[in-house]
C-alpha angles and dihedrals in degrees: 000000000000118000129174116237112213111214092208116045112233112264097261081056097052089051083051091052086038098060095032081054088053091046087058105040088052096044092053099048084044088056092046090050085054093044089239117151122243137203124214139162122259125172086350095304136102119267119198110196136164132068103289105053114162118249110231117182107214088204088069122089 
């Protein structure tokens, strides 16, 4: 199968980015205001962030 990668997305697919980017945007600082936790992706691997992180003890199976 060949298929051509753009490097740019058309401009109906940048609004898209661009409103997926605001949602979020809005739904992460809303889960910081609440104290909520969030996981996001950073160098290809999982973050958790906020103040209630759960504790997971890695010994336990």
């Amino acid at each position: 199968m060949n298929t051509k990668k753009k490097s740019t997305p058309s401009p109906e697919g940048q609004r898209q980015l661009e409103i997926l980017h605001q949602a979020v945007g809005k739904t992460l600082e809303k889960k910081r205001r609440l104290g909520q936790y969030a996981v996001t992706w950073k160098d290809g691997k999982p973050v958790v962030a906020g103040e209630d992180v759960p504790i997971i003890d890695e010994n336990a199976h």
